[in-house]
N, C-alpha and C positions, 0 to 999 in steps of 0.2 A: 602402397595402395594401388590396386588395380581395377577398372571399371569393365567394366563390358555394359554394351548398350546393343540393345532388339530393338532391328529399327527397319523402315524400308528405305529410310534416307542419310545412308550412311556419311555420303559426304558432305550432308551439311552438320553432324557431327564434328568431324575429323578438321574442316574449315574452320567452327567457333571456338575448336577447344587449341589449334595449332594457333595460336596469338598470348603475347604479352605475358604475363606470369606462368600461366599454364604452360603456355609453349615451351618456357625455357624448363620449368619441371621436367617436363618429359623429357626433354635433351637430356637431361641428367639424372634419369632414370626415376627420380624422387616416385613421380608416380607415371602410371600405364593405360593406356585405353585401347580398348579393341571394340570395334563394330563389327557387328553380326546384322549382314541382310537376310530378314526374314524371308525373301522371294528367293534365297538361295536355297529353301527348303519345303518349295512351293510343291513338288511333286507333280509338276506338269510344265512342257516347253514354254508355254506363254508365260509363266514366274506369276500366275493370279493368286493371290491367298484370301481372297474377299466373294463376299457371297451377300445374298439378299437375307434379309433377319427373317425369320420364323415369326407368323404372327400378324406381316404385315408392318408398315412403318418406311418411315423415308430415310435414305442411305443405305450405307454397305457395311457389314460385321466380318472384320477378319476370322480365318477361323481356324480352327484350334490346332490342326493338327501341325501346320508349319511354325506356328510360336511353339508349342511343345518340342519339335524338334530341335529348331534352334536354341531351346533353354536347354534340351538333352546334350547337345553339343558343348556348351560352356560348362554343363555340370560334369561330364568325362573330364574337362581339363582344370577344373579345382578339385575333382574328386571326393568331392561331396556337396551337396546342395548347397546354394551359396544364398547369399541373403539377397531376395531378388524383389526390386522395386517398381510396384506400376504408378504411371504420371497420371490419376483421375481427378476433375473436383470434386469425387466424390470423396477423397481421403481424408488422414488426417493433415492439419495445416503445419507444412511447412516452418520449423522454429529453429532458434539456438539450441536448446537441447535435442533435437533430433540432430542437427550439427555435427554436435558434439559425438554422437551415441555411434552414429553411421562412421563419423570418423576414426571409431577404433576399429573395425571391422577390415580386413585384410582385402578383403575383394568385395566389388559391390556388383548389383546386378540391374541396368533402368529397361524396365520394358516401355516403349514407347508405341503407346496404340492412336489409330488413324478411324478414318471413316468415321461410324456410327459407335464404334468402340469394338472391343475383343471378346467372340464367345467365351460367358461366363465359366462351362467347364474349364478349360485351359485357366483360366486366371488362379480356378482353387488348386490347381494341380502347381504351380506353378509358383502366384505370387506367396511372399511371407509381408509385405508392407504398401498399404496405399495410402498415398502420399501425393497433397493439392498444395499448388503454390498460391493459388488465391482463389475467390469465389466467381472464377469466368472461365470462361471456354475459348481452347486455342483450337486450332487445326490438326496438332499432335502432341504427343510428347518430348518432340526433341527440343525447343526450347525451353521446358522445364526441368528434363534431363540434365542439360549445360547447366540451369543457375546454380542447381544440386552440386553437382560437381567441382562447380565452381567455391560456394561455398565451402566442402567437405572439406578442399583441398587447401583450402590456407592452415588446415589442422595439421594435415602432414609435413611432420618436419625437415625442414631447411625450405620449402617453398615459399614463404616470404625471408625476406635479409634479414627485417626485424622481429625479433621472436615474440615479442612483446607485442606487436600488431593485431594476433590473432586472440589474445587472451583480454585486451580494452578495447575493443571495438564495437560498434553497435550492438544491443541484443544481448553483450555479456553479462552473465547476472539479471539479465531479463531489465537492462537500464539503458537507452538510447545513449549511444556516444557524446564526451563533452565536444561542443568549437574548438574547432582549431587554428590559428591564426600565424602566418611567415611571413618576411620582410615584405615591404615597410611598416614601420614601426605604426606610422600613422600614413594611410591610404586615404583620400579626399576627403579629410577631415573626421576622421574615424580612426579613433587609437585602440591598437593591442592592449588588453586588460593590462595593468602595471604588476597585477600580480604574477605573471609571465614571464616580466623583464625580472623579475629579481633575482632569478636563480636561485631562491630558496626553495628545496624539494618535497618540505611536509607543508607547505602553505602550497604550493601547487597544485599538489596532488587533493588536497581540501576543497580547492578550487573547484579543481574539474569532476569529485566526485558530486559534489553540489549542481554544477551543471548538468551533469549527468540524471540529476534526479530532477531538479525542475525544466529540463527540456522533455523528458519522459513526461512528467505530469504533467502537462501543457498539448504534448503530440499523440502523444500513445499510453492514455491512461489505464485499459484495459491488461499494457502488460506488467502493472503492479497489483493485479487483483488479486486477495489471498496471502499477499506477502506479510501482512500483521492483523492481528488482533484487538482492538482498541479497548480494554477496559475501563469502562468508565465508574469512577466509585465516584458516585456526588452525594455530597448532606450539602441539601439547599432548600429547608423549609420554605421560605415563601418564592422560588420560585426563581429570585432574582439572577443567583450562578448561575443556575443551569439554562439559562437561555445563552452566554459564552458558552456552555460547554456542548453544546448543540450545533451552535455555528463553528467549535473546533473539530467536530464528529463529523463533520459534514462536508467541511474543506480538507479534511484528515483522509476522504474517500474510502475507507478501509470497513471491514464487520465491525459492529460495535457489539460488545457485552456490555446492558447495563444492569450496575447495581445501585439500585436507591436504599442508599444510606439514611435516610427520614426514616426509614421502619428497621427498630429494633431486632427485632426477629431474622432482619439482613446482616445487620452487626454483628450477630451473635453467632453465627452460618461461617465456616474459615473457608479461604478461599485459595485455593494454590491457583498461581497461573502457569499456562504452560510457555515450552520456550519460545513461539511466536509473539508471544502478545505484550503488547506496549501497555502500561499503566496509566490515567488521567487521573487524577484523586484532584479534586474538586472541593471547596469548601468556602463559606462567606466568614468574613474577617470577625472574630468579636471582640471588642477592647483591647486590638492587635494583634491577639493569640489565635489558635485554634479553638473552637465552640467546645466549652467543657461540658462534653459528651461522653460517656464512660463508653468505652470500648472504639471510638472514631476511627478507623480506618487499620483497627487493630487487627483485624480477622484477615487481612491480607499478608499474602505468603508467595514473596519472587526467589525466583533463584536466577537473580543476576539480572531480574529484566527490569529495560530503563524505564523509568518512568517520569513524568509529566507533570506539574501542581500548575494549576488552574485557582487564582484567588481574588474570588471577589470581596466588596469593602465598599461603603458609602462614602466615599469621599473626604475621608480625615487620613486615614493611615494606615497601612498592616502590619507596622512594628515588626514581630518579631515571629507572625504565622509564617513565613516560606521557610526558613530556616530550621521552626520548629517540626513544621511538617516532614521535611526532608531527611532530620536527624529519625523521627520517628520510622521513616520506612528504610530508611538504610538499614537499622536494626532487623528489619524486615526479610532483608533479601534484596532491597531494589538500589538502584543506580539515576541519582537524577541527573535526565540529559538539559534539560529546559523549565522553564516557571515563569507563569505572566498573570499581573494583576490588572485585573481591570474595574471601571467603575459599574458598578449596580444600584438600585434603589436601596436605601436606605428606611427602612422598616418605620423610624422613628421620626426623620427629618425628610419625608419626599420632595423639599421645595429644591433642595440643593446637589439632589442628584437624577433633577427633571429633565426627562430624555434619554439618559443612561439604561443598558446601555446603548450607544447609538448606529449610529450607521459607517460611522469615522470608525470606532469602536470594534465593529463587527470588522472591518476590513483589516483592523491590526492582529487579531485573532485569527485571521488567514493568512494573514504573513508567520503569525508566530505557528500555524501548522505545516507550512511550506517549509519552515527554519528546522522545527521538529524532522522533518522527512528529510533532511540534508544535514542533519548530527545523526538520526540513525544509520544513513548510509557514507556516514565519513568514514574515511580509513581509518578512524582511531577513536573511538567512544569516548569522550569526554567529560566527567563527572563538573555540572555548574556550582559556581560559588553564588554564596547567597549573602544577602545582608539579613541581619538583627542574630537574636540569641539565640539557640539551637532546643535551651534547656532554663527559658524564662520564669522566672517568680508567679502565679498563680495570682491573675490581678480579678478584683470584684467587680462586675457590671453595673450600673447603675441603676439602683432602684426604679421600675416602670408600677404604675399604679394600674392594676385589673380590675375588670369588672365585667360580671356575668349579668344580664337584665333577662332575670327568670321568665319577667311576663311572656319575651318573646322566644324565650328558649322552648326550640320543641320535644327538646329530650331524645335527641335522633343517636348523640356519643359519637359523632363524627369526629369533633373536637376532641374527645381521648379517643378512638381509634386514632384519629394523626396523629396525635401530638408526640414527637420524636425520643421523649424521655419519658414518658410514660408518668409523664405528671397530675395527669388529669384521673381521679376517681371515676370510674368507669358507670358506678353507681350513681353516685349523689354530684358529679359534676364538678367536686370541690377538687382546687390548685392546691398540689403542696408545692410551698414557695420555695423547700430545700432541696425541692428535684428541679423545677423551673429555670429555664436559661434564659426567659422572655421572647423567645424566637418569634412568639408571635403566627405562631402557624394554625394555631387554632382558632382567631380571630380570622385570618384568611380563609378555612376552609369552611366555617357556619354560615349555613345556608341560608341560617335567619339574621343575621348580623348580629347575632346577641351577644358574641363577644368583643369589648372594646378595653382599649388602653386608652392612658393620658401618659404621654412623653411629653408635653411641653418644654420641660425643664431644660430636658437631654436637648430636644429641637432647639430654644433659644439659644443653647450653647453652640451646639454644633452649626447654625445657622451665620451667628457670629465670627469663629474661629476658620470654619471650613468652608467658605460659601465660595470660592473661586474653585473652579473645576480644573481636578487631575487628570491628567492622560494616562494612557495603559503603560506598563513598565513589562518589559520582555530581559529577560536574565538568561 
């Protein structure tokens, strides 16, 4: 790699770059730098290349004809136009991938402008890339030139010892570097992770790609922007999931795709996802299975991408939904990295899942998206084990007793527009009982209250049996 830098001040160039790494590179030829003073092509004894701006304005505009020349000069000895860099805020921002790009480039070129900045013709003549270190104003471009350089040059090989430095270091992969920690083991009462001391290599490296990800999201969340796609498939009639699956969208940072699963018409829709996007499939527990819903979560189609189950449950138990879910999209195309149940209201028995979910609740569900962001970006994808049955016997719901009270029904059909299985007669308002899951979403969504249940039965039970509260489970 070789640099050339346009500059009026050359030797304070030659000064930041002869030190420490850099320095020894050059000694060993790795890489090369030449300065070029602009005022050596000033075309007059005084070495002036600046002038007053056209127009009026405070400061001074170098101008063009001595940066031309000087760029004509380094273009004769690459022998042909070389890739040439001006230092503006006006540029684009300074990153690892630009890094990366400039450091396969043989020769580079940093014009470093002063004063008021460089008449514009010369720049188009000239520059191919503008290029800001951050959103302020120096005095020139030579100490943006240097960081440049600096950076560029850990890519060139043999300039650092460890080869491995330049490839895990901050920025890589667009992920803030993990901590790093050397003797002593324990400094004023502050000990090195234990997971450090063990010398085991795939628990390490887990480690740090973990810290890796939540030091980012914590410091620099903007440089995960874009990175995935959150599909969210939820069937959550009355509502209760999807308030977790909202706080997991939310703490997840990322685009969300949503599909509401409650309407038929979504179900029926297949849906391929592409290779960014992360899967959340979403669903409330029923008599511990999945809501026997014809078609639930069938219309999705991964190729390979991980996905997420999110399952809420009133407070008795979910048997044997996480497992059955997971079996069902594996079949699918997907890969599950993680699964968390948590508590929600309970349709039938509100007394014993009062407050759910809560505020405790909502903060495990940002841990369990934090954990999510630290299996996608481990070194090794890790398919979760689940508990209950994959491929469960088909259990019967418990009888809920309906009732429509005509007087105050206003005949609006909101209740079958929602109602998720399409049990409701659209016409005459009657339930067939052999499509009905009792979800109970049509009594939620009448705006005149005219739909009502009696759960009693289910409530004394479940009030009896289940009445001390569950914490969320993270798998």
């Amino acid at each position: 790699m070789k640099y050339y830098v346009m500059t009026l001040f050359p030797e304070m160039i030659q000064r930041g770059m002869d030190n420490s790494i850099l320095g020894k590179a050059m000694e060993k030829g790795l890489i090369e730098l030449e300065t070029v003073n602009i005022r050596d092509y000033a075309g007059n004894r005084y070495g002036k290349v600046d002038d007053y701006p056209y127009g009026g304005g405070a400061g001074m505009v170098l101008q063009p004809e001595p940066v031309y020349q000087a760029f004509e000069a380094i273009r004769k000895k690459v022998g042909r136009r070389p890739r040439t860099i001006y230092l503006t805020p006006q540029g684009r921002p300074f990153c690892q991938e630009l890094v990366e790009e400039f450091a396969r480039e043989p020769e580079l070129v940093f014009l470093c402008g002063h004063y008021e900045g460089i008449d514009e013709r010369v720049l188009e003549e000239t520059v191919t890339d503008y290029v800001s270190i951050g959103d302020y104003v120096l005095t020139g471009g030579e100490l943006p030139a240097m960081v440049m350089m600096d950076a560029i040059s850990r890519f060139v090989p043999g300039v650092l010892s460890n080869q491995e430095s330049a490839q895990f270091e901050s920025f890589q992969d667009n992920l803030l570097e993990y901590p790093h920690y050397t003797r002593p083991a324990v400094w004023r009462g502050k000990e090195v992770p234990q997971v450090l001391l063990s010398g085991a290599h795939d628990p390490v490296e887990t480690w740090r790609a973990a810290q890796s990800v939540r030091r980012t999201r914590e410091r620099r969340p903007d440089l995960l922007a874009g990175r995935y796609r959150l599909v969210a498939a939820v069937f959550s009639p009355t509502e209760g999931t999807s308030q977790a699956v909202r706080w997991f969208a939310e703490a997840f940072g990322q685009e969300v795709l949503w599909l509401d699963l409650n309407r038929p018409e979504v179900r029926r829709q297949e849906v391929v996802l592409e290779e960014r996007d992360v899967l959340l499939a979403a669903s409330p527990v029923y008599a511990g299975q999945l809501p026997p819903v014809e078609g639930l979560f069938q219309n999705l189609r991964g190729q390979g991408n991980p996905c997420v189950l999110l399952a809420g449950y009133g407070n008795r138990h979910y048997d044997d939904m996480l497992a059955q879910l997971a079996y069902r999209l594996k079949k699918q195309g997907f890969f599950c990295i993680g699964a968390m149940t948590v508590i929600v209201p309970h349709i039938f028995a509100p007394k014993i899942t009062e407050g759910r979910p809560s505020q405790e609740d909502r903060r495990a569900v940002e841990e369990f998206a934090q954990l999510i962001w630290e299996r996608l970006e481990a070194p090794k994808r890790r398919r979760v084990k689940l508990p209950g049955n994959a491929c469960p016997a088909p259990k019967a719901a418990r009888p809920v007793k309906k009732e429509l009270d005509r007087a105050r029904c206003l005949d609006c059909g909101i209740c079958a527009e929602e109602c998720p299985v399409e049990a409701l007669d659209r016409d005459t308002l009657d339930c067939d009982e052999s499509l009905c899951i009792s979800c109970m979403r049509c009594a939620r969504v009448c705006p005149a209250n005219a739909r009502s249940f009696d759960a009693a039965p289910v409530e004394r039970m479940l009030t009896e049996k289940c009445g001390i509260p569950r914490k969320p489970e993270i798998f």
